[in-house]
TIVO-2410 file (N, C-alpha, C; in nm, 3 decimals):
# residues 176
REC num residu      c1      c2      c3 atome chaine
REC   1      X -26.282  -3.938   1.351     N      A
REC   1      X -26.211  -3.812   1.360    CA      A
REC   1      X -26.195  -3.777   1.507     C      A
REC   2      X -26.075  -3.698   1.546     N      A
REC   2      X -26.036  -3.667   1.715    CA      A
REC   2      X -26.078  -3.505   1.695     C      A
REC   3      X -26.059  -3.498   1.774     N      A
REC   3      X -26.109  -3.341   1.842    CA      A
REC   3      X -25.944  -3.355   1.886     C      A
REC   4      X -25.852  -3.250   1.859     N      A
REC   4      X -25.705  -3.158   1.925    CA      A
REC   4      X -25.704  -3.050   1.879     C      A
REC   5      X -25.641  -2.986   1.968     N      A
REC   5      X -25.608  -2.815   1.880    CA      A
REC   5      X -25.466  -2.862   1.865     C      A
REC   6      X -25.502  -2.779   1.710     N      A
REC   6      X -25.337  -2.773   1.632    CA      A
REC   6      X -25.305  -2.639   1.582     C      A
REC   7      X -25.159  -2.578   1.567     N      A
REC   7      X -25.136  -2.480   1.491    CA      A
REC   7      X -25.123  -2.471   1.341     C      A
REC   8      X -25.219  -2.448   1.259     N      A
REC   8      X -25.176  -2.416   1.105    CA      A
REC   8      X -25.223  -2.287   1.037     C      A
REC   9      X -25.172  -2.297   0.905     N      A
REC   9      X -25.196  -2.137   0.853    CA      A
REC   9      X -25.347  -2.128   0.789     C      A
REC  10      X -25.461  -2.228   0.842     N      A
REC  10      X -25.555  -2.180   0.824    CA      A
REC  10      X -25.681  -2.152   0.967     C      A
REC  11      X -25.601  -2.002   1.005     N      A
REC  11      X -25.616  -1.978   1.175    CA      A
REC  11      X -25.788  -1.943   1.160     C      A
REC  12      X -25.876  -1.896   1.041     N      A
REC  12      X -25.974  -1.857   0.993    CA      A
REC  12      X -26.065  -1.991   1.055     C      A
REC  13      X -26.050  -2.097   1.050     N      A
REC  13      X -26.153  -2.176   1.069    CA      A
REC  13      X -26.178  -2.228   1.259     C      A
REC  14      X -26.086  -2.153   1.348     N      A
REC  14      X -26.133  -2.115   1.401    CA      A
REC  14      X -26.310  -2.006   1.454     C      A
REC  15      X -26.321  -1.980   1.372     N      A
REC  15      X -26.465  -1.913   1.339    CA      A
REC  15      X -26.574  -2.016   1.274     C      A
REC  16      X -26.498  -2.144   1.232     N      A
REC  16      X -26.582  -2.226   1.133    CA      A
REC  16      X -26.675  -2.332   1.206     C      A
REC  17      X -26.774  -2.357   1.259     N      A
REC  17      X -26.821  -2.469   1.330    CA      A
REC  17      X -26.881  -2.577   1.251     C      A
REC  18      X -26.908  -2.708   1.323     N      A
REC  18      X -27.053  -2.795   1.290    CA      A
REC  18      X -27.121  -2.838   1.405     C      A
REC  19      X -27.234  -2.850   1.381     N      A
REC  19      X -27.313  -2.822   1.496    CA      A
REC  19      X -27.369  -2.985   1.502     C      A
REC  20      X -27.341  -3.065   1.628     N      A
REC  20      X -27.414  -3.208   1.577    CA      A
REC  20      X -27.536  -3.205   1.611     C      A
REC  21      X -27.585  -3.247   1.473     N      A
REC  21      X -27.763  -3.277   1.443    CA      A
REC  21      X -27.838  -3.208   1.336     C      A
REC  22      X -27.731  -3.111   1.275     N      A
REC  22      X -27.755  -2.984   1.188    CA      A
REC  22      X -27.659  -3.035   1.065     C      A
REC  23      X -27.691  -3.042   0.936     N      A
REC  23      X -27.605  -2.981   0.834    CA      A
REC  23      X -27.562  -2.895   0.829     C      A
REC  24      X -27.418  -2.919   0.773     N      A
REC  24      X -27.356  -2.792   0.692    CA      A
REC  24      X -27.256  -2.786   0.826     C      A
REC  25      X -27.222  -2.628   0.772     N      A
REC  25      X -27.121  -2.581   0.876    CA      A
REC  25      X -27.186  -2.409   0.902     C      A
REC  26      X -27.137  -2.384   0.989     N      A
REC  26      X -27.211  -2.251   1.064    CA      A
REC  26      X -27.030  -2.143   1.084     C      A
REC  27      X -27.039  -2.029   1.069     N      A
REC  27      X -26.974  -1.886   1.090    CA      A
REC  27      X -26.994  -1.874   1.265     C      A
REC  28      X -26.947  -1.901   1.344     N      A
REC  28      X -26.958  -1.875   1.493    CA      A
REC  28      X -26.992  -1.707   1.515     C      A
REC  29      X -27.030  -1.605   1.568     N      A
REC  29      X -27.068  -1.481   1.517    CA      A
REC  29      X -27.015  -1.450   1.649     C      A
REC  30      X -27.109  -1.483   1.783     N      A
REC  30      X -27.080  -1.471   1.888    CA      A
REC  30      X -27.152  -1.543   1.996     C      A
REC  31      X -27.075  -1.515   2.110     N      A
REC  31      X -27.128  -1.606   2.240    CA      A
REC  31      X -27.246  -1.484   2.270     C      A
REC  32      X -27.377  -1.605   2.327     N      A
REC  32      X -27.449  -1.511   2.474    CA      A
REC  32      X -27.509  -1.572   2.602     C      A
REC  33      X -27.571  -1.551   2.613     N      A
REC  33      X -27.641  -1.617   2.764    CA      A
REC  33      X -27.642  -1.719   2.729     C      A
REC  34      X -27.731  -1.736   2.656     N      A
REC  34      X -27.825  -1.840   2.609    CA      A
REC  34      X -27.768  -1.995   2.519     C      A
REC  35      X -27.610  -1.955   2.451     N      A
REC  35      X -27.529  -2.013   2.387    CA      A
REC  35      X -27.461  -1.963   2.333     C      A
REC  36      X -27.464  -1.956   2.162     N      A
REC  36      X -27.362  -1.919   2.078    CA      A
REC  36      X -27.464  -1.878   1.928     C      A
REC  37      X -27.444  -1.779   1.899     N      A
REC  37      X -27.475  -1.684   1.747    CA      A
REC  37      X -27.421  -1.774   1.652     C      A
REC  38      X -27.464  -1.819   1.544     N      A
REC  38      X -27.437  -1.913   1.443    CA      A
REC  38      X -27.474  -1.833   1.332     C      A
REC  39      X -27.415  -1.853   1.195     N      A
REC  39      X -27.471  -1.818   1.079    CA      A
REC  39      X -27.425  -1.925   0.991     C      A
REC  40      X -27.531  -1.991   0.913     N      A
REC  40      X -27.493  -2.112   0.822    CA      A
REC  40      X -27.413  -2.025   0.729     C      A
REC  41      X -27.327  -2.169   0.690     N      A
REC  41      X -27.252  -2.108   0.568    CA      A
REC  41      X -27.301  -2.164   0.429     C      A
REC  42      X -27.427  -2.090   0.370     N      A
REC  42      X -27.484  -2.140   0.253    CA      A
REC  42      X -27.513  -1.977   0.205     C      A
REC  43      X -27.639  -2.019   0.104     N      A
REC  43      X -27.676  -1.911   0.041    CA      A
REC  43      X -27.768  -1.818   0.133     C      A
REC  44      X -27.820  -1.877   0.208     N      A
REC  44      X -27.941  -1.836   0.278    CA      A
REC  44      X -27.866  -1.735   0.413     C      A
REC  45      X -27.749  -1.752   0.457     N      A
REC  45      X -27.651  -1.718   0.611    CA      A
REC  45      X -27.775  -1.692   0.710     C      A
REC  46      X -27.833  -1.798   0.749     N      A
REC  46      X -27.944  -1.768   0.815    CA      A
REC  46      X -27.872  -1.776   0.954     C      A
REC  47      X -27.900  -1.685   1.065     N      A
REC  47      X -27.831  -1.672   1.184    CA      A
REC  47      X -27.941  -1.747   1.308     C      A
REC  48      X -27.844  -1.829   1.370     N      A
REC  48      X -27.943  -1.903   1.484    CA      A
REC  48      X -27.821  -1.945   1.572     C      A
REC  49      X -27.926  -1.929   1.696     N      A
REC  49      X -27.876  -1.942   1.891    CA      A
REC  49      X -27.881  -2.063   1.880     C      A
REC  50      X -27.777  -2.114   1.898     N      A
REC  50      X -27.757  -2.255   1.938    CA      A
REC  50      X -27.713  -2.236   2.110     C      A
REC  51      X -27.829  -2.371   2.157     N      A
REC  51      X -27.818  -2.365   2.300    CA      A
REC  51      X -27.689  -2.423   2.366     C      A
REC  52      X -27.672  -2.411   2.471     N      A
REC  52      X -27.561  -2.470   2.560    CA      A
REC  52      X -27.523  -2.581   2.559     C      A
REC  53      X -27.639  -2.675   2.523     N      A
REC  53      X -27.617  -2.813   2.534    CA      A
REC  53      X -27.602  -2.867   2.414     C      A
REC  54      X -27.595  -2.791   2.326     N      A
REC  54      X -27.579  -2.849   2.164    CA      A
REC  54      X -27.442  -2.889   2.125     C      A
REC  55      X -27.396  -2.984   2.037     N      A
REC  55      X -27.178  -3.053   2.062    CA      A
REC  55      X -27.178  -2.936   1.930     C      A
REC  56      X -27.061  -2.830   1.993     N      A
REC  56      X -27.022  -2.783   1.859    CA      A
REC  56      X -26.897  -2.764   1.865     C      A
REC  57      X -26.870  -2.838   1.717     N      A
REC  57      X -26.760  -2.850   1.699    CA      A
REC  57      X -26.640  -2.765   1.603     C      A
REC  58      X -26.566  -2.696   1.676     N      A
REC  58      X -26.457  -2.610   1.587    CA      A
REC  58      X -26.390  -2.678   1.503     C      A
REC  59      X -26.371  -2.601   1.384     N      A
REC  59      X -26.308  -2.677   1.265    CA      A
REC  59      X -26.145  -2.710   1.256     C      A
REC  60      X -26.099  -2.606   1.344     N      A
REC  60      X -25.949  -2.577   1.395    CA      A
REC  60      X -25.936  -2.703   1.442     C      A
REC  61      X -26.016  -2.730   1.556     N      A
REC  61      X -25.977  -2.824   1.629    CA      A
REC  61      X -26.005  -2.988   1.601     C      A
REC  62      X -26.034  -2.973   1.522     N      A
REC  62      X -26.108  -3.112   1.460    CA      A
REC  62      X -25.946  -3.160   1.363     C      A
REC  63      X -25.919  -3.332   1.399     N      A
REC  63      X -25.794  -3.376   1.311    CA      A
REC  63      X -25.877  -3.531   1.282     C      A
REC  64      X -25.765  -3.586   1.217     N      A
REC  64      X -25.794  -3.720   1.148    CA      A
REC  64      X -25.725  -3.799   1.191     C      A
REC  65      X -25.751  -3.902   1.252     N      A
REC  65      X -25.669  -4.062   1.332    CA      A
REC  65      X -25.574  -4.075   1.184     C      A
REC  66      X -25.439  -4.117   1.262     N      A
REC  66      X -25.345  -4.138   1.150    CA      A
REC  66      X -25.265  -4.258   1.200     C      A
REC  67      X -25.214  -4.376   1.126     N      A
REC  67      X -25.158  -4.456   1.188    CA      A
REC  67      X -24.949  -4.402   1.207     C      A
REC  68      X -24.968  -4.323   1.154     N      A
REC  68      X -24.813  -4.243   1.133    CA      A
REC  68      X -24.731  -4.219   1.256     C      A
REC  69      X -24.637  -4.145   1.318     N      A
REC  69      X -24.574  -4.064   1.372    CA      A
REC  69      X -24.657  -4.000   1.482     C      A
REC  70      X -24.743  -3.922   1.389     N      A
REC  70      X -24.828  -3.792   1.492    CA      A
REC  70      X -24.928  -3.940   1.499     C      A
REC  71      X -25.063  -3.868   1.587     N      A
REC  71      X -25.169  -3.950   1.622    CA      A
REC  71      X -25.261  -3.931   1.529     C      A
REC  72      X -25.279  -3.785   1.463     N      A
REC  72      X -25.378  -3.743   1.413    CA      A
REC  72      X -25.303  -3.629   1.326     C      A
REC  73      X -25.406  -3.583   1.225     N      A
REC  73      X -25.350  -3.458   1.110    CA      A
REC  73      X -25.451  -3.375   1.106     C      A
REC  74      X -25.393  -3.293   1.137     N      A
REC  74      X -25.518  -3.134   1.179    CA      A
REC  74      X -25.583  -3.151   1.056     C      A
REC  75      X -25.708  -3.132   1.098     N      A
REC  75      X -25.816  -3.093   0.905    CA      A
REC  75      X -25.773  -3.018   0.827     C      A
REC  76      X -25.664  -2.913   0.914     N      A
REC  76      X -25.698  -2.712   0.822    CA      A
REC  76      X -25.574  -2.812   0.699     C      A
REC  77      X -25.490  -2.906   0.747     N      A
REC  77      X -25.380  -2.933   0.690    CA      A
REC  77      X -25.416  -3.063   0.546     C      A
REC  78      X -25.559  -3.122   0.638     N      A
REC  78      X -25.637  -3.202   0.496    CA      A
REC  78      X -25.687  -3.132   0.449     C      A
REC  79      X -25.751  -3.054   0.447     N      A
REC  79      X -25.809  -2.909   0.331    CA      A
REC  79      X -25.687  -2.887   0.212     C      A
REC  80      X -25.579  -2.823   0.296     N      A
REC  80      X -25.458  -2.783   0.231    CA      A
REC  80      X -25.433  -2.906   0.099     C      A
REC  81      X -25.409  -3.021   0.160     N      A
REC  81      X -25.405  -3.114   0.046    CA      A
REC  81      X -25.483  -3.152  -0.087     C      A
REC  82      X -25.630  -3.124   0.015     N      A
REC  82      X -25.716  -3.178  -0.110    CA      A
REC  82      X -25.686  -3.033  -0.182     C      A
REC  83      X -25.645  -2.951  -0.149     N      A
REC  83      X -25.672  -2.831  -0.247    CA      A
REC  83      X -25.590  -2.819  -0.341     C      A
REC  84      X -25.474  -2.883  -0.319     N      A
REC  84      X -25.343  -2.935  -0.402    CA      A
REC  84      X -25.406  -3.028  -0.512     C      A
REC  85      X -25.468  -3.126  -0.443     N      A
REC  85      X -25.512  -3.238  -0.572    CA      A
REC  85      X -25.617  -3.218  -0.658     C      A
REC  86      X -25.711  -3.109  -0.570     N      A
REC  86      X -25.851  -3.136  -0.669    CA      A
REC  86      X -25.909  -2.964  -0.693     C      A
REC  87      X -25.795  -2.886  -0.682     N      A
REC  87      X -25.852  -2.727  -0.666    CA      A
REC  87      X -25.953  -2.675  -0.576     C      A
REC  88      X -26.067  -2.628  -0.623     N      A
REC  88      X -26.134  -2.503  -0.591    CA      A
REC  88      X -26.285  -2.661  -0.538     C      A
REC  89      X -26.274  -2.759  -0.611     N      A
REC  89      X -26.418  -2.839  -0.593    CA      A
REC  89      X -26.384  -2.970  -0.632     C      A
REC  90      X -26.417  -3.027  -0.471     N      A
REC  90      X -26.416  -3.216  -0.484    CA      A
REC  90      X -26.535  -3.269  -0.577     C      A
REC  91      X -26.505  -3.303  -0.720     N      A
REC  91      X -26.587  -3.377  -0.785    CA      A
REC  91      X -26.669  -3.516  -0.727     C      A
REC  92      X -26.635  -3.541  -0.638     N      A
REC  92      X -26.678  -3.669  -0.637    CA      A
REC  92      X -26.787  -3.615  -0.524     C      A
REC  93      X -26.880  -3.693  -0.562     N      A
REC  93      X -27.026  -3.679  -0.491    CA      A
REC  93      X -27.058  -3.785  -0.341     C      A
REC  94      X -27.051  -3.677  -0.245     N      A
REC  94      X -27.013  -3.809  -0.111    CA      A
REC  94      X -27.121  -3.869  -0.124     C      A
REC  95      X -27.302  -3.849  -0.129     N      A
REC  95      X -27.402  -3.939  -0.130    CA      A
REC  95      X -27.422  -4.019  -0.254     C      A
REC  96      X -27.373  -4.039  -0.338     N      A
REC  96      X -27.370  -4.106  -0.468    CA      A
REC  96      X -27.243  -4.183  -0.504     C      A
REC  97      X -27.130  -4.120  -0.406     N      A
REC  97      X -26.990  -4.245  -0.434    CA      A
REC  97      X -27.011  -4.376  -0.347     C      A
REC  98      X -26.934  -4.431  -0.417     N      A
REC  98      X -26.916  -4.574  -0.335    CA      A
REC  98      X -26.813  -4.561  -0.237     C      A
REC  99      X -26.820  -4.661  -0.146     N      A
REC  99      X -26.721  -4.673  -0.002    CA      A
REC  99      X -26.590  -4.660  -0.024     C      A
REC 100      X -26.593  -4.741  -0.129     N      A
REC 100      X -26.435  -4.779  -0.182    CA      A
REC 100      X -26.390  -4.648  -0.240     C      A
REC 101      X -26.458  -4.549  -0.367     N      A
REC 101      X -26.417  -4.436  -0.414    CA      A
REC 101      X -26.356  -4.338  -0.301     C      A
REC 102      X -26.445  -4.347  -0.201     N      A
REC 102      X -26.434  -4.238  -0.071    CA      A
REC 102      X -26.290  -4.294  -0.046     C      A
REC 103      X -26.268  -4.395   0.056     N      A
REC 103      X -26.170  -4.458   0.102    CA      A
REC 103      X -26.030  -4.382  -0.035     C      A
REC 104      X -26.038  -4.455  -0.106     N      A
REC 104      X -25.977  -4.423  -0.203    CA      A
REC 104      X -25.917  -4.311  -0.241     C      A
REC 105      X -26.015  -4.177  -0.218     N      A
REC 105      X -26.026  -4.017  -0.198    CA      A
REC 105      X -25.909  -3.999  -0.116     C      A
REC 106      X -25.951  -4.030   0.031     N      A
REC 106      X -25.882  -4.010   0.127    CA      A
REC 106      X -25.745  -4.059   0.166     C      A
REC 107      X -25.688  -4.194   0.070     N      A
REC 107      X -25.572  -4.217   0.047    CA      A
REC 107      X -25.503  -4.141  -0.018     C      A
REC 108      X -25.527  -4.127  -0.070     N      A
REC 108      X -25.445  -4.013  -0.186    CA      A
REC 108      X -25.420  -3.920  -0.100     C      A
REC 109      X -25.535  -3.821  -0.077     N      A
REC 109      X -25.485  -3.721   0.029    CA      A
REC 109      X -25.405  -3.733   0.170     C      A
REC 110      X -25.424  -3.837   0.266     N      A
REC 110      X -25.409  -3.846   0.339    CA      A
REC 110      X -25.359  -3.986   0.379     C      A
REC 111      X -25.265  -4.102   0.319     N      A
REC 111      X -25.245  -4.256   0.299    CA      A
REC 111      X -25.205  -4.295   0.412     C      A
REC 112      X -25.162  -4.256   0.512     N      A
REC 112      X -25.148  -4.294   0.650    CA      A
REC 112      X -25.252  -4.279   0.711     C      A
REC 113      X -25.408  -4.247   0.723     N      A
REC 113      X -25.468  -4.212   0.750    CA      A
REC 113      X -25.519  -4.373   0.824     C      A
REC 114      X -25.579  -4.397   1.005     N      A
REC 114      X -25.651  -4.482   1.054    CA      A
REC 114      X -25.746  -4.548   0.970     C      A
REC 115      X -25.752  -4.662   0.930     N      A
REC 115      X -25.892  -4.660   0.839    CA      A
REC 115      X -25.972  -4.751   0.971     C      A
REC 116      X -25.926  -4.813   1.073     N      A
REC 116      X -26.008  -4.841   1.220    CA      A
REC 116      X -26.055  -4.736   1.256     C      A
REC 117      X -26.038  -4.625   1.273     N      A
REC 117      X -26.120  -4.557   1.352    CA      A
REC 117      X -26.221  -4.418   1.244     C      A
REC 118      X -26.125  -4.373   1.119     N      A
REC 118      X -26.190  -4.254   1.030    CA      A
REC 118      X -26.297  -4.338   0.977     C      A
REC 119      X -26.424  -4.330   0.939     N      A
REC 119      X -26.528  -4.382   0.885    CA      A
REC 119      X -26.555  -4.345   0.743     C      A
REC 120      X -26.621  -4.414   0.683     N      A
REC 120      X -26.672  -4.368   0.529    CA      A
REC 120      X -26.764  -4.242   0.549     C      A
REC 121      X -26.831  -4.254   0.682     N      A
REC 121      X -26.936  -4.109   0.694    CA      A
REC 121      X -26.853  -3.982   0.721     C      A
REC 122      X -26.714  -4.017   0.777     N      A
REC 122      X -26.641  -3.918   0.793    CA      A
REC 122      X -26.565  -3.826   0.632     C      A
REC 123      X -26.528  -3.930   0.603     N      A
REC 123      X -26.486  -3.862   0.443    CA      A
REC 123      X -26.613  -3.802   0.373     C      A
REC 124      X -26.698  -3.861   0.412     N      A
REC 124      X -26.827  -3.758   0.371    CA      A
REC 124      X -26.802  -3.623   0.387     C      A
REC 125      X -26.842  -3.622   0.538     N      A
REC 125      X -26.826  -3.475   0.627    CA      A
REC 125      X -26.731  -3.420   0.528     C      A
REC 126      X -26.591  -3.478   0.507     N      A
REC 126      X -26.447  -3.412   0.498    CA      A
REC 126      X -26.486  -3.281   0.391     C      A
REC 127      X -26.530  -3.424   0.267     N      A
REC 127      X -26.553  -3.365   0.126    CA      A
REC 127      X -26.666  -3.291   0.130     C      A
REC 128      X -26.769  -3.310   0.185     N      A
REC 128      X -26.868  -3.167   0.212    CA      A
REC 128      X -26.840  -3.028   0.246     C      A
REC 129      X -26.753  -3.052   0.389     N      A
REC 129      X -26.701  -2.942   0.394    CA      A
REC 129      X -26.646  -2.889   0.341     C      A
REC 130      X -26.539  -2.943   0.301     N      A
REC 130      X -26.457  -2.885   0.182    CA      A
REC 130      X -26.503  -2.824   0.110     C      A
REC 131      X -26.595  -2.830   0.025     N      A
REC 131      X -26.654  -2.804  -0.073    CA      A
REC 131      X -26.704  -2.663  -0.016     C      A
REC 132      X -26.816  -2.684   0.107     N      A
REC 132      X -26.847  -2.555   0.145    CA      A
REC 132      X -26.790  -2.439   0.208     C      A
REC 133      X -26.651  -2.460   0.192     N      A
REC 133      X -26.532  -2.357   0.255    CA      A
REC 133      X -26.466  -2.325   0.138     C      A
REC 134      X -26.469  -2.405   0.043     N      A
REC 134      X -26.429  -2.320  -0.092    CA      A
REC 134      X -26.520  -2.263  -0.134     C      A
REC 135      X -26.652  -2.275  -0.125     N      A
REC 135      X -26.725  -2.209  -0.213    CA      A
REC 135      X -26.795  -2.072  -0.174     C      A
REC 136      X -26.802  -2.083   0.031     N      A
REC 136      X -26.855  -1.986   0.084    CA      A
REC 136      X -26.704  -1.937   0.148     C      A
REC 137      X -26.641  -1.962   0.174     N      A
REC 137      X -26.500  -1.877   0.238    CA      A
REC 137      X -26.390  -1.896   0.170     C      A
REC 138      X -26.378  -1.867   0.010     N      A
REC 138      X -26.230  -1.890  -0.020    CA      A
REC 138      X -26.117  -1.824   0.034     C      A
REC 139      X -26.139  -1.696   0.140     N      A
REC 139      X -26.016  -1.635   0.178    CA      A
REC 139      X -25.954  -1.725   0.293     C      A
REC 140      X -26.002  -1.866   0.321     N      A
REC 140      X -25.934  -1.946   0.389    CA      A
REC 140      X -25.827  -1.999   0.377     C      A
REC 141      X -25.827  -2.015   0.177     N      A
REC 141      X -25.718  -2.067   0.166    CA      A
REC 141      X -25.630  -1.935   0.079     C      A
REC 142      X -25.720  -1.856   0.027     N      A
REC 142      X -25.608  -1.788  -0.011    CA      A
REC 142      X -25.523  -1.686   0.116     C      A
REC 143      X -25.579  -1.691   0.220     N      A
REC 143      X -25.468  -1.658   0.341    CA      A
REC 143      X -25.317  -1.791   0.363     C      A
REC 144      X -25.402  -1.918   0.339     N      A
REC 144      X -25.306  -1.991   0.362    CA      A
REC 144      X -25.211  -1.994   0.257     C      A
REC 145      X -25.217  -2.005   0.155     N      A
REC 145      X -25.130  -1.961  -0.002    CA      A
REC 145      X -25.099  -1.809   0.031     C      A
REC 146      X -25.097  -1.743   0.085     N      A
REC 146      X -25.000  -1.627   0.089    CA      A
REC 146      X -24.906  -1.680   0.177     C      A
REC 147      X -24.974  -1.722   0.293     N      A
REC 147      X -24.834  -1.750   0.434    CA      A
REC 147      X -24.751  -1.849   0.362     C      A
REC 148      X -24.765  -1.943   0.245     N      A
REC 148      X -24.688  -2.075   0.223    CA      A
REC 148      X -24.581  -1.959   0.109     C      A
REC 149      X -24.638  -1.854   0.030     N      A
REC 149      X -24.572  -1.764  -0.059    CA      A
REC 149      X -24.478  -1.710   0.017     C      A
REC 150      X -24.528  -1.672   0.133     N      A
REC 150      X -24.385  -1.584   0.220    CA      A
REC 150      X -24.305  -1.686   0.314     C      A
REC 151      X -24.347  -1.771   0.360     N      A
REC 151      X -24.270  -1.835   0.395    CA      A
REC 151      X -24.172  -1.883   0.297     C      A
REC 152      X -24.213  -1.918   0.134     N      A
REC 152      X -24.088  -1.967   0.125    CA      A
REC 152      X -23.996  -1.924   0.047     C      A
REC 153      X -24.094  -1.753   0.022     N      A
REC 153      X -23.970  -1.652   0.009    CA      A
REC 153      X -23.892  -1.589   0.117     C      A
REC 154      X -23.893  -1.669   0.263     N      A
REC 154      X -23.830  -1.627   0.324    CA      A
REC 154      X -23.710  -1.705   0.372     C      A
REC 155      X -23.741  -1.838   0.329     N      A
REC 155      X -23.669  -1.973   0.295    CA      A
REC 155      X -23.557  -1.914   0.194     C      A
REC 156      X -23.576  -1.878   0.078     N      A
REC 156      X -23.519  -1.848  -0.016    CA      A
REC 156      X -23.440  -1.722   0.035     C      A
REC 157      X -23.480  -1.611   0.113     N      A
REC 157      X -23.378  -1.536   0.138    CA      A
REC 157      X -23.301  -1.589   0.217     C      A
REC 158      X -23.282  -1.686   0.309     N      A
REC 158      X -23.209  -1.721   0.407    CA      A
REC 158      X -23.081  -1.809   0.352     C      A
REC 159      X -23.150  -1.898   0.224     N      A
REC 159      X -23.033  -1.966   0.135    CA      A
REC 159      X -22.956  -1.873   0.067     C      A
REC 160      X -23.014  -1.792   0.001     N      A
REC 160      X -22.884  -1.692  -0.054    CA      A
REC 160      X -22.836  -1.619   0.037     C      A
REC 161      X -22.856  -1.575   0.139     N      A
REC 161      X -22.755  -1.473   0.250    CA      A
REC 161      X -22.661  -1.590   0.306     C      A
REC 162      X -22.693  -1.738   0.334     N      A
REC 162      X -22.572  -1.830   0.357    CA      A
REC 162      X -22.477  -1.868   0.258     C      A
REC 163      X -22.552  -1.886   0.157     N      A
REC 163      X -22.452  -1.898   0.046    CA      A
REC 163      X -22.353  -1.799   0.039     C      A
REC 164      X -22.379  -1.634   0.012     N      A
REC 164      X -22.365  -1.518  -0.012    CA      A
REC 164      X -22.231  -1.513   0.112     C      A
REC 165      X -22.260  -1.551   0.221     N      A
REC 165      X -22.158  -1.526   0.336    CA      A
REC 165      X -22.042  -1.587   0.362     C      A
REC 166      X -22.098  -1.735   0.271     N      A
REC 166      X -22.018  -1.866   0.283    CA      A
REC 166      X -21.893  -1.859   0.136     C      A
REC 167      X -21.972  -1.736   0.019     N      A
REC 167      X -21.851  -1.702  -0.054    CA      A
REC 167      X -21.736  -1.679  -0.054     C      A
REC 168      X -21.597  -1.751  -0.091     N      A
REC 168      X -21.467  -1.698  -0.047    CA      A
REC 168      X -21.454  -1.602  -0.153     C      A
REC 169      X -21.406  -1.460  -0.082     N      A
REC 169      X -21.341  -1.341  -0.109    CA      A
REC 169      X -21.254  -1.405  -0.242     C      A
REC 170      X -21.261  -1.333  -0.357     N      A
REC 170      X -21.187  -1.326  -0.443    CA      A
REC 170      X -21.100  -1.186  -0.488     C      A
REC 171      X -20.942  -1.210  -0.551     N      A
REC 171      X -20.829  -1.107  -0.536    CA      A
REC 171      X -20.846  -1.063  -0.704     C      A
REC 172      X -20.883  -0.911  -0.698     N      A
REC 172      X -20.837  -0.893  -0.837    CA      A
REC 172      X -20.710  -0.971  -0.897     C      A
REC 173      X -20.695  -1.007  -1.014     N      A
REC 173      X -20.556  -0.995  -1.113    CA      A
REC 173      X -20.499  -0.900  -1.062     C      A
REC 174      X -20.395  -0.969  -1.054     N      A
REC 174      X -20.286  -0.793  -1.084    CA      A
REC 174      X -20.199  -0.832  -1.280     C      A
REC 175      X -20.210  -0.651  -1.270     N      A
REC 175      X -20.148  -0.649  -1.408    CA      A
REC 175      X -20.034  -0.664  -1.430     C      A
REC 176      X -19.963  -0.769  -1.519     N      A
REC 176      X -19.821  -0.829  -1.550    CA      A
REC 176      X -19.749  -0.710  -1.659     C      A
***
């Protein structure tokens, strides 16, 4: 996986970290001297100072090696997918699937996807997280399913006002 910042409509995970050496994923709260305010995102939201020297990594900014076009595909935009294919919870169990199932996972969602450089430990991560952003932050995606609702009712107003403009004027009958 690359580290880029990308623009998508799930601007929320900006706030979302992982901290390397720590499970899970952490709520960024705030900066201080000392580092950065963390709160896991589980049942427990236990809040801890992570020091200066600790790699933490924003979820925004985190994408996936792609052999495609682009270089890489923002995560917020692999979330988006798997959420298309598999709803609210990835069934498949990352410490109990096989290499191939994972791999497999991640085609579907993502079939251009590097398989040189994305790892089987990475589709781990993917589907973990996942899991724990649906289950502890669903307004991640239901922000992003509103912006995709208005956007493409705004799509839709733009086709009927061209159509609508592009109508030729029609002449009453006249009466014989």
């Amino acid at each position: 996986m690359s580290e880029k910042v990308e623009s998508t409509g799930m601007d929320l995970l900006k706030e979302i970290a992982n901290v390397s050496g720590k499970g899970g994923l952490f709520r960024i709260l705030k900066p201080s001297r000392a580092g950065v305010i963390v709160e896991s995102l589980d049942e427990k939201r236990e809040k801890t100072l992570i020091g200066p020297t600790a790699r933490v990594s924003v979820l925004k900014d985190v994408s996936i090696f792609t052999d495609g076009e682009e270089e890489s595909a923002p995560l917020a935009d692999v979330f988006l997918k798997i959420r298309e294919e598999h709803g609210e919870e990835v069934t498949l169990q990352p410490k109990t699937a096989s290499d191939k199932e994972l791999i497999e996972f991640l085609n579907k969602i993502l079939p251009d996807f590097d398989r040189s450089k994305v790892y089987v430990s990475d589709i781990k991560k993917i589907i973990t997280w996942y899991n724990l952003l649906s289950k502890y932050t669903p307004e991640l995606f239901e922000a992003s399913a509103a912006e995709e609702t208005a956007e493409a009712e705004a799509e839709s107003e733009t086709v009927t006002e061209t159509v609508t403009a592009e109508a030729p004027a029609t002449e009453p009958e006249s009466e014989k």
